[in-house]
Backbone as CSV, one residue per row, in Angstrom:
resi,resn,N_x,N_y,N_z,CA_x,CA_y,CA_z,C_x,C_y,C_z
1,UNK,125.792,146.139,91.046,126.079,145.125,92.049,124.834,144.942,92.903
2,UNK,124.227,143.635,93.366,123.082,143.297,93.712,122.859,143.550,94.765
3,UNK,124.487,143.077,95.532,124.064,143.562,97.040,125.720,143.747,97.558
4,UNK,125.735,144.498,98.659,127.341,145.116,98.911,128.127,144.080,99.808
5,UNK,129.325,144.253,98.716,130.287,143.190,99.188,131.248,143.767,99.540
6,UNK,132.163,142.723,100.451,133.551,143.285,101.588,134.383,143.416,100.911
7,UNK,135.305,143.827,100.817,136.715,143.724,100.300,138.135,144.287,101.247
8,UNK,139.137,143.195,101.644,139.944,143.663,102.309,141.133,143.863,101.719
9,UNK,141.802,145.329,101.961,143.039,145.368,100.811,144.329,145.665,101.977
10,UNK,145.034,145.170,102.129,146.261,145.232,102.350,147.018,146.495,102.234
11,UNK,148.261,146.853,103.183,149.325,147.992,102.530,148.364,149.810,101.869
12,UNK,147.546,149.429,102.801,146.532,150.534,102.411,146.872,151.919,102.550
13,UNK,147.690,151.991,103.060,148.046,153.630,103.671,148.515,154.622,102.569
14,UNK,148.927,154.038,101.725,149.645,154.920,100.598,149.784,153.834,99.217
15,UNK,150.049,154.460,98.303,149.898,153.908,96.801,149.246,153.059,96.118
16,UNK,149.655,152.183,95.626,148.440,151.670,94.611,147.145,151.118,95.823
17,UNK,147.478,150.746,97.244,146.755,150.229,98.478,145.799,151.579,98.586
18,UNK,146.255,152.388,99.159,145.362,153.458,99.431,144.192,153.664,97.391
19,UNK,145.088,153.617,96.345,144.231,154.313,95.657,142.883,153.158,95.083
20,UNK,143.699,152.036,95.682,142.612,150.606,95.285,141.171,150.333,96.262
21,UNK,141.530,151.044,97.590,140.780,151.343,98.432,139.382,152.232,98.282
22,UNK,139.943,153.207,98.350,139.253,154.723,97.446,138.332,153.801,96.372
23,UNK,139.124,153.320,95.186,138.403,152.823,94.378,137.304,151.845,94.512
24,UNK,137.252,150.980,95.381,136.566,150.302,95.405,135.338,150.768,96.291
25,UNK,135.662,151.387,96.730,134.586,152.812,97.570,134.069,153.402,97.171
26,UNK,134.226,154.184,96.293,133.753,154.388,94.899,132.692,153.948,94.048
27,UNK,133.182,152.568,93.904,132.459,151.612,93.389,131.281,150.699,94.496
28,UNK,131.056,151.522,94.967,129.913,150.662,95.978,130.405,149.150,96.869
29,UNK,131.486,149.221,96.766,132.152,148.298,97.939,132.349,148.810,99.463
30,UNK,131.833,147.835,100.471,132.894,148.278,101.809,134.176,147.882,101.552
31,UNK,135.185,148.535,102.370,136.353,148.444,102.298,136.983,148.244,103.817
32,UNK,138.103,147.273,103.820,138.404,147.479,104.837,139.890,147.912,104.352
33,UNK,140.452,148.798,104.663,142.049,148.973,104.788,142.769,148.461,105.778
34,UNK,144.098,147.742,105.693,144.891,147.370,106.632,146.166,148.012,106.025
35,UNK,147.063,148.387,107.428,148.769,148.862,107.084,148.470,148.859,108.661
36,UNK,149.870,149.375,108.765,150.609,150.309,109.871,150.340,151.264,110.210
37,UNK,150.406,151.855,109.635,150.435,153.249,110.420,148.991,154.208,109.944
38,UNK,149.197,154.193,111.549,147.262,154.252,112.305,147.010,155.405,111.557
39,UNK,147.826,156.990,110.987,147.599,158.126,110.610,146.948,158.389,109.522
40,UNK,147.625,157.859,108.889,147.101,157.429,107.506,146.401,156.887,107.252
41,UNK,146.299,155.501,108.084,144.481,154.858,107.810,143.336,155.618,108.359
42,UNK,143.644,156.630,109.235,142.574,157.671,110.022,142.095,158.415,108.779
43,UNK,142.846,159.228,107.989,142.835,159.934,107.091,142.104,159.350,105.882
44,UNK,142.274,158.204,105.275,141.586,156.905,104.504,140.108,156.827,104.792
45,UNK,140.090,156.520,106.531,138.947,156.132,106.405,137.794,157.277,106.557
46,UNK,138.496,158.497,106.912,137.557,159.649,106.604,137.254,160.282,105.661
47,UNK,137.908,159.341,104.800,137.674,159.771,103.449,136.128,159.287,102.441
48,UNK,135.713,158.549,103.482,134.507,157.591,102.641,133.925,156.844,104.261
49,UNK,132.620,157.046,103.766,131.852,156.623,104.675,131.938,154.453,104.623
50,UNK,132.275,154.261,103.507,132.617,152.665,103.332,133.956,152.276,103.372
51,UNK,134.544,153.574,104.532,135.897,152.447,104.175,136.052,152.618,105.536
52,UNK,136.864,151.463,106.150,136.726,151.038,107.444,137.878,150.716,107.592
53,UNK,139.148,150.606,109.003,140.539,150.056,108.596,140.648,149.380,110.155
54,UNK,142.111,148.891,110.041,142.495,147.822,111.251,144.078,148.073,110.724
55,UNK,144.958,148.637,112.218,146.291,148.528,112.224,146.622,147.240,112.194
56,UNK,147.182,147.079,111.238,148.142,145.662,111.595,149.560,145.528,110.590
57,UNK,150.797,145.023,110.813,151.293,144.943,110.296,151.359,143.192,109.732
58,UNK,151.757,143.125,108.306,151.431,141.809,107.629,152.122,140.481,108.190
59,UNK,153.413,140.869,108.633,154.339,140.047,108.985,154.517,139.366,110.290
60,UNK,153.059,140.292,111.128,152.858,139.669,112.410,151.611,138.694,112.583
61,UNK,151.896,137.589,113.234,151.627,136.157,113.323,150.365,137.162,113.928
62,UNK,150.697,137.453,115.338,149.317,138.431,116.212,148.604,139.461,115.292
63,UNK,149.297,139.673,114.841,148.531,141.198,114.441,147.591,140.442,113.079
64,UNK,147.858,139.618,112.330,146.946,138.968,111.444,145.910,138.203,112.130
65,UNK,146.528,137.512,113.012,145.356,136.968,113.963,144.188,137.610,114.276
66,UNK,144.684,139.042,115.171,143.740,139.862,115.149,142.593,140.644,114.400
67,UNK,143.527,140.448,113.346,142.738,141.500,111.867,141.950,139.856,111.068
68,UNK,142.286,138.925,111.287,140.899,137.600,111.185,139.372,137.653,112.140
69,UNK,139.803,137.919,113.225,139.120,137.773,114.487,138.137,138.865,114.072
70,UNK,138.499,140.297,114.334,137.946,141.638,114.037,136.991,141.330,112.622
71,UNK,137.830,140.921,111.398,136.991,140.415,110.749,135.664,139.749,110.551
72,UNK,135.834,138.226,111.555,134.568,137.657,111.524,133.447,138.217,112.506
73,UNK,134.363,138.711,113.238,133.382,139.595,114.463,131.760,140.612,113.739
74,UNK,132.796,141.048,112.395,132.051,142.246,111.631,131.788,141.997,110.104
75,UNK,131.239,140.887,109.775,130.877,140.641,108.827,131.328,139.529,107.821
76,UNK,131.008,139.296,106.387,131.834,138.479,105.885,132.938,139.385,104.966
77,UNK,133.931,138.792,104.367,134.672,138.891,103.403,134.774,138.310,101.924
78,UNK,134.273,138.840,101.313,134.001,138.483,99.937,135.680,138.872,99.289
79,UNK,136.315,139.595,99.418,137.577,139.612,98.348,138.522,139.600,99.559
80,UNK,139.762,139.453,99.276,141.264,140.040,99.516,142.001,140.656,98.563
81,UNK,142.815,141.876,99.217,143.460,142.197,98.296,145.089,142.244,98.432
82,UNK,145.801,141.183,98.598,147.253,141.057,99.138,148.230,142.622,98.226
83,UNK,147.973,143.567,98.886,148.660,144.460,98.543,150.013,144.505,98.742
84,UNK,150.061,144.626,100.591,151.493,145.087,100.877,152.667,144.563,100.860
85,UNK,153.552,145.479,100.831,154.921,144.987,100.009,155.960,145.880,99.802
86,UNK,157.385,145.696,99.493,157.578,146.739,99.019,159.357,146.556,98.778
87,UNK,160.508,147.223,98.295,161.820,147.057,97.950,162.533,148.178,99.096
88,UNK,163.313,147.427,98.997,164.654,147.763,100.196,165.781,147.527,98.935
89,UNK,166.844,148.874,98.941,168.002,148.395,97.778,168.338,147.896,96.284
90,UNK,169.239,148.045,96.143,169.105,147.904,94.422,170.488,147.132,94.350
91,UNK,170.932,146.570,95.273,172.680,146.438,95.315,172.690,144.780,94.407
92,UNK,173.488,144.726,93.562,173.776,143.265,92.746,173.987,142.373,94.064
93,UNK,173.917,141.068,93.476,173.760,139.882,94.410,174.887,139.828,95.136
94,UNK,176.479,139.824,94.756,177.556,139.680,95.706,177.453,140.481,96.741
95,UNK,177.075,141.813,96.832,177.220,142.832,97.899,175.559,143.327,98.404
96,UNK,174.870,141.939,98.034,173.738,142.400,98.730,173.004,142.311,99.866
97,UNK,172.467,143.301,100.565,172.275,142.877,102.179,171.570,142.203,102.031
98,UNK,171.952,140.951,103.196,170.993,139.767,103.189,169.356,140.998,104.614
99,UNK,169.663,141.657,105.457,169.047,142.528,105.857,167.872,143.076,105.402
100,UNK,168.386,143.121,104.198,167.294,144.026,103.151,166.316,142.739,102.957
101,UNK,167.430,141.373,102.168,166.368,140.231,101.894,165.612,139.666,102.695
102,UNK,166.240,139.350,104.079,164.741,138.887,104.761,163.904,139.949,104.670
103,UNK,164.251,141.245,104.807,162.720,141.998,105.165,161.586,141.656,103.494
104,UNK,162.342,141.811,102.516,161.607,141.559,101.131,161.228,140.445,101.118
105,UNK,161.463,139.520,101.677,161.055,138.433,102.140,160.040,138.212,102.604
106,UNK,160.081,138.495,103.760,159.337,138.599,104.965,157.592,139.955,104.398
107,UNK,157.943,141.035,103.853,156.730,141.643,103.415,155.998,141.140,102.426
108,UNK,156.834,140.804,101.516,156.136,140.749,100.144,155.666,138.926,100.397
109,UNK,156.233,138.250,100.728,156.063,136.576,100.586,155.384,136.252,101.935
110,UNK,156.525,136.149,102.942,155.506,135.459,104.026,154.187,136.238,104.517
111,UNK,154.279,137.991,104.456,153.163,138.637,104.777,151.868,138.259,103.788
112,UNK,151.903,137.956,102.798,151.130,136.887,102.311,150.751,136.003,102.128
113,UNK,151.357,135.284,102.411,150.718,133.911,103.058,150.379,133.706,104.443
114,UNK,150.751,134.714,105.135,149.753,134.688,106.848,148.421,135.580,106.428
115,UNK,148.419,136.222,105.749,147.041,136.773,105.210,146.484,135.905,105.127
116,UNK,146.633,135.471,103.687,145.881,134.569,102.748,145.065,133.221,103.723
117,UNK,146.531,132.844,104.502,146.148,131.885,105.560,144.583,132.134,106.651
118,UNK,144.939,133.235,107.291,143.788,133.402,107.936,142.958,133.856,107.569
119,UNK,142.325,134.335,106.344,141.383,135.184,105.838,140.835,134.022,105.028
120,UNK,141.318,132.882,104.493,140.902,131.817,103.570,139.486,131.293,104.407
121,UNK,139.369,131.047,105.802,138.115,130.509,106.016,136.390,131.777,105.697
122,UNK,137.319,132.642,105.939,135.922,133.919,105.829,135.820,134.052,104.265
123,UNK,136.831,134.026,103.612,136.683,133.764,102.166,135.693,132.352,101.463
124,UNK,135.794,131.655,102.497,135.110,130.096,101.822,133.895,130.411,102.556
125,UNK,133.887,131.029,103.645,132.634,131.537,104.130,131.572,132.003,103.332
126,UNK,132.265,132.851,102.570,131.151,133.959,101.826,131.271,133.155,100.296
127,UNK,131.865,132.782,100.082,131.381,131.951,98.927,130.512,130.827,98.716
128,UNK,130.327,129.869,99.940,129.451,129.423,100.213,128.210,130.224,100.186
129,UNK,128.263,131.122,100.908,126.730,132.198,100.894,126.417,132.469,99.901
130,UNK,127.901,133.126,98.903,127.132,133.888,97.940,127.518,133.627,96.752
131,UNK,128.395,132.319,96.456,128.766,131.563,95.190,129.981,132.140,95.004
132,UNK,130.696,132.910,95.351,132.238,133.403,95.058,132.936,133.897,95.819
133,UNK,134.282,134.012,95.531,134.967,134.975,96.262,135.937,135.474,95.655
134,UNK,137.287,136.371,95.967,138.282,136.304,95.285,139.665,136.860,96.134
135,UNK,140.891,136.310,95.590,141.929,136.598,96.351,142.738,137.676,95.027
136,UNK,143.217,138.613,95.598,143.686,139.332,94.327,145.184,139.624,95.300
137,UNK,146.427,139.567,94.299,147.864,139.734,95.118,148.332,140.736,94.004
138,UNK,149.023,141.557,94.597,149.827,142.739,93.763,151.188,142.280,93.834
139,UNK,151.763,141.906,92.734,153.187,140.888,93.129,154.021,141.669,92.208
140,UNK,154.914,141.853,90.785,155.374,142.792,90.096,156.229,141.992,88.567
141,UNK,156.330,143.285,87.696,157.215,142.289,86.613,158.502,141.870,87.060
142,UNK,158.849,142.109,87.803,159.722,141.814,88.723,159.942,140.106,89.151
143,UNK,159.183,139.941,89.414,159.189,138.299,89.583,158.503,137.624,88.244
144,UNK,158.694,138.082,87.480,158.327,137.862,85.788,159.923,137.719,85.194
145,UNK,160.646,138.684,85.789,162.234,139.209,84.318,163.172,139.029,85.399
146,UNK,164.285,139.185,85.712,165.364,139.383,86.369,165.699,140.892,85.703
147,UNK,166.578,141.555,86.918,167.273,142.806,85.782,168.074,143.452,86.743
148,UNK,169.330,143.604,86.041,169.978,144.272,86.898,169.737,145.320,87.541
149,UNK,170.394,145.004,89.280,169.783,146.183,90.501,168.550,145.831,90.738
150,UNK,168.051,144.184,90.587,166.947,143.700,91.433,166.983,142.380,91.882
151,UNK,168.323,141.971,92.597,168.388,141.021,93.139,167.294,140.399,94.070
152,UNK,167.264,141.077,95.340,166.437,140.877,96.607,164.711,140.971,96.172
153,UNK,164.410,142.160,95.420,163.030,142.114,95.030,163.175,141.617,94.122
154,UNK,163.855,140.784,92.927,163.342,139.850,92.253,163.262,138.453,92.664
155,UNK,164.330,138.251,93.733,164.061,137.055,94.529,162.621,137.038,95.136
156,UNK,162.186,137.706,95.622,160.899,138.378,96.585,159.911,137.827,96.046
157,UNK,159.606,138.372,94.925,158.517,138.968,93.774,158.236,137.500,93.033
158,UNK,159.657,137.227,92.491,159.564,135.712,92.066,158.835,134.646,93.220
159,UNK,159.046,134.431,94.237,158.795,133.894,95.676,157.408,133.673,95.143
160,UNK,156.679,135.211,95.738,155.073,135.473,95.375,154.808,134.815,94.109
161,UNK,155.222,135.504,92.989,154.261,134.861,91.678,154.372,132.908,91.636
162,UNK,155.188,132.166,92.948,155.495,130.961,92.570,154.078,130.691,93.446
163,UNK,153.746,131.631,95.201,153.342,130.714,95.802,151.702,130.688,95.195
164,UNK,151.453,132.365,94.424,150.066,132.250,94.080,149.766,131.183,92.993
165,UNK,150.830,130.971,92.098,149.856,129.787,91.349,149.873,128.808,91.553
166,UNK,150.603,128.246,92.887,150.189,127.030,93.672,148.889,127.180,94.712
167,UNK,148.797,128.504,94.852,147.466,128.495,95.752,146.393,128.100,94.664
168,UNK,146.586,128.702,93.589,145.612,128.494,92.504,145.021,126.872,92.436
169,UNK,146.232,126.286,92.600,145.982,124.864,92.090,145.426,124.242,93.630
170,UNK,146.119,124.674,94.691,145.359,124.125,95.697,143.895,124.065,95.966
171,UNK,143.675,125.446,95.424,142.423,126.037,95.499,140.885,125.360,94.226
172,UNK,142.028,124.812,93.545,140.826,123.768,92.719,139.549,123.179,92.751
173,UNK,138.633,123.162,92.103,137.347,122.817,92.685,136.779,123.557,93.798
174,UNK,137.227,124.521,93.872,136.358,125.811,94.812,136.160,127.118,93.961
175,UNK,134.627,128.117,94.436,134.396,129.227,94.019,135.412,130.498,94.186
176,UNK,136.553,130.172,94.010,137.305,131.156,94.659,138.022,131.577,93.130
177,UNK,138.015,132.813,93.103,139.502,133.336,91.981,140.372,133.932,92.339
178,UNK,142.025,133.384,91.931,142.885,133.428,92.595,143.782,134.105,91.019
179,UNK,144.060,135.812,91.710,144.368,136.939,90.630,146.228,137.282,91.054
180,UNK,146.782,136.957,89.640,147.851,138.000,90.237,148.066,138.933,89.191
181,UNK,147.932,140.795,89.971,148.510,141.272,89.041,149.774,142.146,89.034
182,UNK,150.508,142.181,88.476,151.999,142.313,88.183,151.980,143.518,87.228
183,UNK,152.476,144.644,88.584,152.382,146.029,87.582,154.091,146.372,87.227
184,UNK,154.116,146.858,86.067,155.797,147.385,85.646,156.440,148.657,86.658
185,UNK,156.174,149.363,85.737,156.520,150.428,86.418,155.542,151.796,87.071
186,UNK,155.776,152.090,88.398,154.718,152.375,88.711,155.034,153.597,89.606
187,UNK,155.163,154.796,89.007,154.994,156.270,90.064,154.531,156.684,91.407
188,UNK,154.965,156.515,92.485,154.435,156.705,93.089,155.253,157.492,94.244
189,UNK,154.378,157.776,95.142,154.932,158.612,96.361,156.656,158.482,97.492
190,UNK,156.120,156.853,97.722,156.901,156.670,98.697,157.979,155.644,97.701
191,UNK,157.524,154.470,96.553,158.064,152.893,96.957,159.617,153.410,95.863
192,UNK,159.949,154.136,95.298,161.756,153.941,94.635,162.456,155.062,96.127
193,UNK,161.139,156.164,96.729,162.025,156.565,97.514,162.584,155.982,98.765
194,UNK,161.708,154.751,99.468,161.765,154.053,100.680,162.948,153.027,100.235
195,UNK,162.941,152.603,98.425,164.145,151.374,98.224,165.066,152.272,97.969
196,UNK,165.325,153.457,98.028,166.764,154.407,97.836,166.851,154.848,98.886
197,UNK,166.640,154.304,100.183,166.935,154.900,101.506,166.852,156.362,101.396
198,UNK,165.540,156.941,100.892,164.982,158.660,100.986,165.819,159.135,100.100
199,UNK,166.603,158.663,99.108,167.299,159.662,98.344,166.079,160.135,97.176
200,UNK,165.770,161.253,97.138,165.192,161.844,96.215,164.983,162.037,94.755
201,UNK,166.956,162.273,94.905,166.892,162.323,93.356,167.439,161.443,92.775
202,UNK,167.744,160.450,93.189,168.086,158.743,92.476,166.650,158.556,92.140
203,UNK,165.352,158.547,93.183,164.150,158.338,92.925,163.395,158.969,91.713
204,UNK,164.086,160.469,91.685,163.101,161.021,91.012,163.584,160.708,89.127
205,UNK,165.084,159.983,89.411,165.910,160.225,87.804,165.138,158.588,87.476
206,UNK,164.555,157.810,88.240,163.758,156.326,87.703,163.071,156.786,86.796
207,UNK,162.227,157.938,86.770,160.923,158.507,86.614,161.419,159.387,85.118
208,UNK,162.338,159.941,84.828,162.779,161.215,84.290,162.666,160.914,82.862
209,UNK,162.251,161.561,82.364,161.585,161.470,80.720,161.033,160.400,80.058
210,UNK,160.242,159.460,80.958,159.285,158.661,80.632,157.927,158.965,80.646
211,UNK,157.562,159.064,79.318,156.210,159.576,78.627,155.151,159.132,79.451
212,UNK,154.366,159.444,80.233,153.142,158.401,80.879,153.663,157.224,81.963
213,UNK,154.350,157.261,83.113,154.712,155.676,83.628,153.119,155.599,84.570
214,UNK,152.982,154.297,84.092,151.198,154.323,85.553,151.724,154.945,86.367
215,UNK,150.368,155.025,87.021,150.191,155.443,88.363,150.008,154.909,89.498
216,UNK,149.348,154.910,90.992,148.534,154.478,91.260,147.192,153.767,91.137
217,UNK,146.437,154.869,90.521,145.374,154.671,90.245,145.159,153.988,88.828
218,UNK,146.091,154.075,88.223,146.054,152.783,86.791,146.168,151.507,87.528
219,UNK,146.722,151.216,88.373,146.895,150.081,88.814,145.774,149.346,89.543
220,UNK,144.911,150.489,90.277,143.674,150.029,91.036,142.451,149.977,90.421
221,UNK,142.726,150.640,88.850,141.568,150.253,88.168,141.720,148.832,87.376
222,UNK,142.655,147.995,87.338,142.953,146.477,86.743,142.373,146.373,87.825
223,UNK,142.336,146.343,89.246,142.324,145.294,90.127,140.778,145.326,90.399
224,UNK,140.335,146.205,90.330,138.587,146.614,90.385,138.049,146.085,89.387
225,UNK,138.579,146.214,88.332,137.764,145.750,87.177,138.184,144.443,87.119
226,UNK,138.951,143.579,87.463,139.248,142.268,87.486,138.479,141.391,88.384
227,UNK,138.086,142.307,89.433,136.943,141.635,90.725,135.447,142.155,90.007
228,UNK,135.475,142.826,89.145,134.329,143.019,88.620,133.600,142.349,87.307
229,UNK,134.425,141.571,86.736,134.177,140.511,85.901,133.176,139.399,86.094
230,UNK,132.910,138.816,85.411,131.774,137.910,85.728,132.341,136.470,86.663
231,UNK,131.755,136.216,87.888,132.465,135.228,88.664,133.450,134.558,87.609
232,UNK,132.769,133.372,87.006,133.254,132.342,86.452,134.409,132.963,85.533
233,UNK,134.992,134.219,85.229,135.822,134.757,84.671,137.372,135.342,85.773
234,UNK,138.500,134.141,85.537,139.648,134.251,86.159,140.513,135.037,85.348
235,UNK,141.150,136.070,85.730,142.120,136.447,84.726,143.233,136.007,85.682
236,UNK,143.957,135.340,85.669,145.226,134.731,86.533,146.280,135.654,86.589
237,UNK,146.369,135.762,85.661,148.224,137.052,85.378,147.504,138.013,84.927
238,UNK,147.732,139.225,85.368,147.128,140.572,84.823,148.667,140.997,84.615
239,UNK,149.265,141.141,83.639,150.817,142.553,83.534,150.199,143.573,82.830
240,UNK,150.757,144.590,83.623,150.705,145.959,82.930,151.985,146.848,83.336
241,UNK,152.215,147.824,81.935,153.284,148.522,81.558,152.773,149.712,81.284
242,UNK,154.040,150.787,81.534,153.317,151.881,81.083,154.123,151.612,79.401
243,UNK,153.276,152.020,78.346,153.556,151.878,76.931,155.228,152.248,76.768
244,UNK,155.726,153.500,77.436,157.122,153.561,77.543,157.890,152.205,77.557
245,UNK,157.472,151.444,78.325,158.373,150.041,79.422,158.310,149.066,78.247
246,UNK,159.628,148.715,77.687,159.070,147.345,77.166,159.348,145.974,77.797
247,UNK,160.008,146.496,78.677,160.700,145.094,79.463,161.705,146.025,80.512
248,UNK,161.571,145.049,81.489,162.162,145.431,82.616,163.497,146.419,82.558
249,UNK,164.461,146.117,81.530,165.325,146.928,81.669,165.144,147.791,79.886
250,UNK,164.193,147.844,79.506,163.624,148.591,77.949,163.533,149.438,78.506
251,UNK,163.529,150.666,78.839,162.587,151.827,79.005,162.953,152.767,78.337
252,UNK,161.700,153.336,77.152,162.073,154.980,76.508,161.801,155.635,77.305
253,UNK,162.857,156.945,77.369,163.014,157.745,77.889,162.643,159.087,77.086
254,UNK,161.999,160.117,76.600,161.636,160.779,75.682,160.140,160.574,75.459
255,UNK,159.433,161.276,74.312,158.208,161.436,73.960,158.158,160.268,72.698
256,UNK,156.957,159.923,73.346,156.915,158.678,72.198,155.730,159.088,71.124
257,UNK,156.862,158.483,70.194,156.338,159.361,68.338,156.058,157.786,67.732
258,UNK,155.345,157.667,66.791,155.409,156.899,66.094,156.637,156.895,64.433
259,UNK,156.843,155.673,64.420,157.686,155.892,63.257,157.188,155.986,61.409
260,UNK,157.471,156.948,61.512,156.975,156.912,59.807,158.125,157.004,59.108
């Protein structure tokens, strides 16, 4: 890389956010992390001398405002990375909290588009300067399949994958690439235990004799290597599965053999 570019990732505090962070830190990027909770981004950003963070939560009109402002104050922005997000519940559509849906709503959809919104001029900023930019959104197969016990986050998810490829088209005739990638199933710390209201072992039986499900860090290496492509190279839909998954409600459970 010729010369060091910004990248702001979203939902940073924990999972595929935190490990996309790291990564791109790694990779000779500054980083800025954004979430909530200040502890965890403390911890993040002492983790790497290029990674830099800003409390904000996505869904606030102010608090994005702020995390624009802070922005141009300190440099340009060459990427976004619409990370944060996340599932509340698994309940079928008749008995489902509408509670749960605005918030899935409200994180995964509108917290992206007040991003996207205010970060779009520092984005056209630096592409002007430096011939590109890119918007990258972590949205899920989820808004790809329907499947039972994903009413609210497939409403959600679907939402997102509609508004990014209208940004796409808005975005026409500009240096900008506009990425969505849509991970299956994905291991991680907090996100089946935060949508099972902390139950553990509902969380942990998602997981239970599936050969390999990604990770984190499978997920933050698509998104690195997708901003690392040659400008003029869009990959629009990135899906990834762990080889177990064949579809949203497919999943082997067991060691996977080939058939002879």
């Amino acid at each position: 890389m010729s010369e060091v570019k910004r990248v702001v990732v979203t939902g940073a505090s924990s999972g595929i956010g935190e490990a996309t962070a790291r990564l791109f830190a790694a990779r000779g990027w500054n980083v800025v992390g954004v979430a909530r909770r200040a502890d965890r981004l403390a911890a993040l950003a002492a983790s790497s001398d290029s990674i830099d963070t800003f409390v904000a939560d996505v869904t606030s009109e102010a608090d994005v405002a702020a995390l624009a402002a802070y922005l141009a104050e300190t440099g340009a922005v060459d990427a976004l990375v619409n990370n944060a997000g996340g599932a509340r519940g698994s309940d079928p559509v008749p008995s489902l909290s509408i509670d749960d849906l605005r918030w899935m709503l409200d994180v995964n959809v509108v917290g992206v588009a007040l991003v996207t919104q205010a970060l779009l001029p520092l984005l056209r900023a630096a592409a002007g300067a430096s011939g590109s930019a890119d918007i990258v959104t972590v949205s899920s197969t989820a808004g790809l399949q329907a499947y039972a016990g994903g009413a609210g986050y497939n409403a959600a998810k679907f939402a997102v994958h509609g508004l990014i490829g209208a940004l796409r088209l808005d975005l026409r005739g500009e240096p900008i690439r506009v990425i969505e990638v849509a991970p299956g199933m994905v291991q991680t710390d907090e996100f089946s235990l935060n949508r099972l209201g902390g139950d553990a072992a509902r969380a942990a039986a998602i997981y239970e004799g599936v050969d390999h499900p990604l990770v984190a860090d499978d997920v933050a290496s698509v998104i690195v290597s997708a901003l690392e492509q040659p400008w003029h190279v869009n990959q629009d839909l990135i899906v990834l599965r762990p080889v177990a998954q064949a579809a949203q409600f497919a999943v082997h459970r067991g060691k996977l053999t080939p058939r002879l």
